[in-house]
Every structure is written in structure tokens, then in C-alpha cells.
C-alpha positions as CSV (number, residue, x, y, z in Angstrom):
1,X,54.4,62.4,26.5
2,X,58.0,62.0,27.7
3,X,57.4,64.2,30.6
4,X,54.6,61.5,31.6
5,X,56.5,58.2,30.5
6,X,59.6,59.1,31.9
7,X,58.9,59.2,35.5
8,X,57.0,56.2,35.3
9,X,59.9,54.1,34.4
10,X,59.5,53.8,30.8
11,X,63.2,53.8,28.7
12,X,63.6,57.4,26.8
13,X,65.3,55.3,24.3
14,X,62.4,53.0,24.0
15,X,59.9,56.0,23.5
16,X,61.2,57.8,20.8
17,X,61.6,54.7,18.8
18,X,58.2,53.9,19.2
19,X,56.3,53.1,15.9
20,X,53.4,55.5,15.1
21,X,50.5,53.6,16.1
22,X,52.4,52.9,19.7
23,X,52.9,56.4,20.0
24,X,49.0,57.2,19.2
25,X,48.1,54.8,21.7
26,X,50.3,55.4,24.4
27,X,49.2,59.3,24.2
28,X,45.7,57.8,24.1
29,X,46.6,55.9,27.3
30,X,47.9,59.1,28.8
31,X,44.8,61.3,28.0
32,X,42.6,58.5,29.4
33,X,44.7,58.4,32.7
34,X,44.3,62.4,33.5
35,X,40.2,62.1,32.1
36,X,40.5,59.2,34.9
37,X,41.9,61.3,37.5
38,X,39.6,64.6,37.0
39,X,37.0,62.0,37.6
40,X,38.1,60.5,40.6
41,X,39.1,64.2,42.4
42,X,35.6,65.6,41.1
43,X,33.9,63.1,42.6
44,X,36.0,63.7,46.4
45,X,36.2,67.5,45.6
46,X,33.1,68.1,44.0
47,X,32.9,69.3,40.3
48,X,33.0,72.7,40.8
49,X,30.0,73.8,39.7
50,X,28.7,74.3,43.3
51,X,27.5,71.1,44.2
């Protein structure tokens, strides 16, 4: 989750003093971001299953 966060601007500081139900929903936020993105390159690339 750092690895994400951290490039992105977010304070390391800030991130590992997150309370538990911020850290659930920022990893939430993450997973919806790369479900977001397969999406979007499926849809230019094609999904792969030889379409």
C-alpha cells in the first residue's frame, strides 16, 4: 500500500498512523483503482480472450 501511496504524494508518516478502518479503505481505494485500470486497457487492448 505504501509503494502505491507514496508516489502519489501521500506523507509515509501519515500512512502508517492511519487508524484501521482508514487503512481498509484506503487499500479498498487502491484495489478499485487497478480493477479501474484493467478495465479501461481491456477495453483499448482488448480482453485477451481473442476478441
Amino acid at each position: 500500500m505504501y509503494a502505491f501511496y507514496l508516489p502519489r504524494g501521500h506523507d509515509l508518516d501519515k500512512l502508517i498512523n492511519l487508524s484501521y478502518i482508514d487503512k481498509i479503505m484506503y487499500k479498498k481505494s487502491m484495489e478499485k483503482f487497478y480493477k479501474d485500470e484493467a478495465e479501461k486497457y481491456g477495453a483499448i487492448f482488448g480482453k485477451g480472450d481473442g476478441n
